[in-house]
Z-matrix of the N, CA and C atoms (Angstrom, degrees):
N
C 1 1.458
C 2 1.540 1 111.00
N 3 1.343 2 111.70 1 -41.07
C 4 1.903 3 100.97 2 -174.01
C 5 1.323 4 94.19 3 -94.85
N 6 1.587 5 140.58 4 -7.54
C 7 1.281 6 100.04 5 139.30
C 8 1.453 7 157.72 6 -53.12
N 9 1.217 8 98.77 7 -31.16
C 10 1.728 9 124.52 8 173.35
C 11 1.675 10 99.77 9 -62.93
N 12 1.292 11 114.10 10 -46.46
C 13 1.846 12 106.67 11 175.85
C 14 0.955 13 107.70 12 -83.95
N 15 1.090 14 146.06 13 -25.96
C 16 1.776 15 121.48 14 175.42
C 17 1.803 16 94.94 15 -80.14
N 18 1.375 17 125.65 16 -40.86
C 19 1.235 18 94.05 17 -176.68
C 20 1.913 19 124.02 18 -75.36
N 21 1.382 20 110.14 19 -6.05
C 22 1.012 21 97.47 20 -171.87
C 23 1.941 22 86.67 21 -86.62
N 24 1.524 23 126.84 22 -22.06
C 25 1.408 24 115.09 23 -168.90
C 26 1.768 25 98.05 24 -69.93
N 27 1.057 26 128.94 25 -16.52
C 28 1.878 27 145.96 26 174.62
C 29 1.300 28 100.78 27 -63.87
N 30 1.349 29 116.24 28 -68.55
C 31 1.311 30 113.12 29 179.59
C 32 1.521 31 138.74 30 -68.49
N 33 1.699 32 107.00 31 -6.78
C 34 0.904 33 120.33 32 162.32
C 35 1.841 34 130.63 33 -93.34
N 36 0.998 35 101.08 34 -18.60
C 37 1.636 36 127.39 35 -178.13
C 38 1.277 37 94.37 36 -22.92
N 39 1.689 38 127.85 37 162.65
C 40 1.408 39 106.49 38 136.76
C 41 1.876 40 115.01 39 -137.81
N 42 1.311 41 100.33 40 5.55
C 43 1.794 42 128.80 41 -179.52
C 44 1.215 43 105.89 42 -108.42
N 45 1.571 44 117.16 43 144.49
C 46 1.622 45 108.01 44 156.43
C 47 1.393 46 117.71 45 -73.03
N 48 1.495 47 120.31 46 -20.37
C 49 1.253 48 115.86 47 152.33
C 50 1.928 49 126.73 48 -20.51
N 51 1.445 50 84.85 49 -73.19
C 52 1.548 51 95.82 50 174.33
C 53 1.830 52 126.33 51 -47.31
N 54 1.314 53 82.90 52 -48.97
C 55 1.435 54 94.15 53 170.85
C 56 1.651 55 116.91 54 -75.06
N 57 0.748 56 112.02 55 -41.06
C 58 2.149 57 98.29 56 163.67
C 59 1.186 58 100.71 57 -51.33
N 60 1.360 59 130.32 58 -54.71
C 61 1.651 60 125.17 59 -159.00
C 62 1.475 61 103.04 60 -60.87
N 63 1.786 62 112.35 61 -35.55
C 64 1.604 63 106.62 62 -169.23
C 65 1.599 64 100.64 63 -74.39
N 66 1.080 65 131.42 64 -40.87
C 67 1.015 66 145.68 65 179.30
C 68 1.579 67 112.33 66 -56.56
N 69 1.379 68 119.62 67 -57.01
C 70 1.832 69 112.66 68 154.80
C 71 1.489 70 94.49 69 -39.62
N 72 1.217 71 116.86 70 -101.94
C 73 1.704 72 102.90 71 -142.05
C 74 1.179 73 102.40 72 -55.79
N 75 0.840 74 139.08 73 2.51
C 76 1.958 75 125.99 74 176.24
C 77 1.774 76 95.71 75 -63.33
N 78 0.910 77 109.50 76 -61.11
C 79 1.596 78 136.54 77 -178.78
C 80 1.578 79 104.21 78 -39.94
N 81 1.631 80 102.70 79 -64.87
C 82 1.672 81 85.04 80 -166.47
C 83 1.751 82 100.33 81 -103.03
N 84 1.503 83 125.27 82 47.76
C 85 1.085 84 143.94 83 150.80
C 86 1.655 85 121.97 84 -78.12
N 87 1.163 86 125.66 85 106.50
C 88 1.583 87 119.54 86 -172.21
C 89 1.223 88 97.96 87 -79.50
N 90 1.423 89 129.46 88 -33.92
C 91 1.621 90 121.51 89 -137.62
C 92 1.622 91 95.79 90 -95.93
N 93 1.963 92 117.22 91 15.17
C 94 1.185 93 98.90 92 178.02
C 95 1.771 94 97.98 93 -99.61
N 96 1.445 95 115.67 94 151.92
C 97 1.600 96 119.38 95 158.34
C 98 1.773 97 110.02 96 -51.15
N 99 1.460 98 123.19 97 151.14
C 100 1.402 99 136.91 98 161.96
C 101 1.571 100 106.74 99 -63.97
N 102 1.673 101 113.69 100 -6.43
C 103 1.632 102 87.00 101 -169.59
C 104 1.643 103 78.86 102 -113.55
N 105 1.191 104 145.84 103 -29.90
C 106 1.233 105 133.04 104 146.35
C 107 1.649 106 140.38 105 -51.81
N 108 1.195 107 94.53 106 -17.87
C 109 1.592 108 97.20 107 158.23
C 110 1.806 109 117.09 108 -83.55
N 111 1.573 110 98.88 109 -46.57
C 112 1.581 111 81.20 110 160.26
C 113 1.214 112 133.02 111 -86.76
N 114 1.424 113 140.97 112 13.71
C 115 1.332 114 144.99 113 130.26
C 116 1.486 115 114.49 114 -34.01
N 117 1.451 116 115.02 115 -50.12
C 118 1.474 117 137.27 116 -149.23
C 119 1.782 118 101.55 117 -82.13
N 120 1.115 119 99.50 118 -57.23
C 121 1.803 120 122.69 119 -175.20
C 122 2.009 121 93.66 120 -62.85
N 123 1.458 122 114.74 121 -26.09
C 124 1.687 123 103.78 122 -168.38
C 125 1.489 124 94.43 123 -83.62
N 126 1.455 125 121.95 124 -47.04
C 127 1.475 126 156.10 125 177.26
C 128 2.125 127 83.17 126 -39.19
N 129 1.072 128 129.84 127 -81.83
C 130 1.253 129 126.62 128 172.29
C 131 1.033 130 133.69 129 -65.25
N 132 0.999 131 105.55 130 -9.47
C 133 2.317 132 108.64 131 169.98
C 134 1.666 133 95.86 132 -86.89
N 135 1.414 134 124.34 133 -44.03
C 136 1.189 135 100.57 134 174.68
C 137 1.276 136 136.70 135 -85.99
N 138 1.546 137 113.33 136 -14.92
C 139 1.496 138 116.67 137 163.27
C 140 1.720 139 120.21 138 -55.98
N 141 1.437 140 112.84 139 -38.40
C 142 1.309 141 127.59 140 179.87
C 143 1.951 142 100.44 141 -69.94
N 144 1.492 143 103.63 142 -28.77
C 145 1.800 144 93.41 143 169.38
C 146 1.427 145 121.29 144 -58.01
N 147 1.540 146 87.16 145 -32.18
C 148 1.909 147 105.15 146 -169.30
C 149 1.171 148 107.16 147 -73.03
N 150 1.117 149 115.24 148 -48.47
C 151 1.631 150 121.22 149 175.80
C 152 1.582 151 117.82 150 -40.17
N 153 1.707 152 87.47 151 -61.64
C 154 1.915 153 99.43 152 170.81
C 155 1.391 154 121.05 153 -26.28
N 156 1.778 155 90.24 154 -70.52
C 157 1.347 156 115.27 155 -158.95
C 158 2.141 157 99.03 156 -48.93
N 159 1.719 158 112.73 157 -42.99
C 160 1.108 159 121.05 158 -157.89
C 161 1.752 160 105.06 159 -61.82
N 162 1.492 161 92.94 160 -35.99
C 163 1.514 162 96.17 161 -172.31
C 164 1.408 163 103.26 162 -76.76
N 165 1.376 164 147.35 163 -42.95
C 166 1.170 165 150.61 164 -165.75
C 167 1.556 166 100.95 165 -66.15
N 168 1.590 167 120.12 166 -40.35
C 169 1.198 168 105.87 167 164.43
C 170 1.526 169 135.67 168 -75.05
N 171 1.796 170 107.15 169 -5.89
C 172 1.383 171 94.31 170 178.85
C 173 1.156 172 103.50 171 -74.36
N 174 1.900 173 122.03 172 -55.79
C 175 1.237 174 145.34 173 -169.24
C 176 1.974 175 95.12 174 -33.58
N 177 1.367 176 112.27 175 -43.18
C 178 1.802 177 103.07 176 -171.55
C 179 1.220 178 93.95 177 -64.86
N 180 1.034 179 130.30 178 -44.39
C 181 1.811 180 128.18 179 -157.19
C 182 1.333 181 103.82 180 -52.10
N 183 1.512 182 106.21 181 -65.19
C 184 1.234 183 150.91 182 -168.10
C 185 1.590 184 97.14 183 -36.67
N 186 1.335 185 117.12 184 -65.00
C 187 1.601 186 137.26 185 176.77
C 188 1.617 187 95.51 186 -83.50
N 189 1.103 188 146.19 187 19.84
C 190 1.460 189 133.65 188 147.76
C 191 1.350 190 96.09 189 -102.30
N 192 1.203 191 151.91 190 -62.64
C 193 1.017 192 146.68 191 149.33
C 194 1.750 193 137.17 192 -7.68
N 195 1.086 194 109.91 193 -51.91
C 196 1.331 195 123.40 194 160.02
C 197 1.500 196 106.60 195 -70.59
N 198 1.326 197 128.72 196 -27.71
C 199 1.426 198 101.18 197 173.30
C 200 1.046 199 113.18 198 -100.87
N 201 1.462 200 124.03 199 13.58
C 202 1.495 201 112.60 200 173.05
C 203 1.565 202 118.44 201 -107.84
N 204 1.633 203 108.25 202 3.59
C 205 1.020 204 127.17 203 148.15
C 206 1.711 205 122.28 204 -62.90
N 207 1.481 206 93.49 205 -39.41
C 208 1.809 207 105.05 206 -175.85
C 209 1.733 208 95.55 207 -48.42
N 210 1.515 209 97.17 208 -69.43
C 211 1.080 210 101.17 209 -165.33
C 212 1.393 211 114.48 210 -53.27
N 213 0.738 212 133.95 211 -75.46
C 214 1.785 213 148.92 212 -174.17
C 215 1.426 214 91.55 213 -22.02
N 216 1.431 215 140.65 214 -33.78
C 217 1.220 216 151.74 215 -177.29
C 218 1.485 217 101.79 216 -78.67
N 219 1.055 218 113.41 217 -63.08
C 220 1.735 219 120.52 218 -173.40
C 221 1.705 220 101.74 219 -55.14
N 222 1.523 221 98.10 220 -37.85
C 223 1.773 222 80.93 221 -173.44
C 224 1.629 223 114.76 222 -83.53
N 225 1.181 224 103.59 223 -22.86
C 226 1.650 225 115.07 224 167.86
C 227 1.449 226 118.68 225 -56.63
N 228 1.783 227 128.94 226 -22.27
C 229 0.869 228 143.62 227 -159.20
C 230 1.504 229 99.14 228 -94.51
N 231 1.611 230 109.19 229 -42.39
C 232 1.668 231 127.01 230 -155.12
C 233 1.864 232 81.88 231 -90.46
N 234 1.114 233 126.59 232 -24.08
C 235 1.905 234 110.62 233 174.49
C 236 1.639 235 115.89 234 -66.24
């Protein structure tokens, strides 16, 4: 049973914030099994990839965007 809630609180995460915190009490939880805690800990190393990966793609947008503002400016400048 508290596997099913920490993984559904994993799958819901949306910070690595969140996910350290799930990850503390996973830790100082006795009543979880060792082969469910490392289920749990893989379950959060890769959600926290996803996370990464999500932010690294806004941040590109984000900076493609700003330079296509540059420009749009530069050519407005050159009329």
């Amino acid at each position: 049973m508290l596997f099913i809630e920490y993984k559904r609180k994993i799958n819901t995460a949306t910070t690595l914030k969140e996910l350290d915190k799930i990850l503390d009490d996973l830790e100082l939880d006795e009543d979880i099994s060792d082969n469910e805690l490392y289920n749990l800990k893989k379950m959060i190393n890769t959600k926290k990839l996803e996370i990464k990966s999500d932010q690294i793609k806004k941040d590109f947008k984000t900076k493609e965007k700003k330079e296509e503002e540059e420009k749009k400016q530069e050519i407005e400048m050159d009329i």
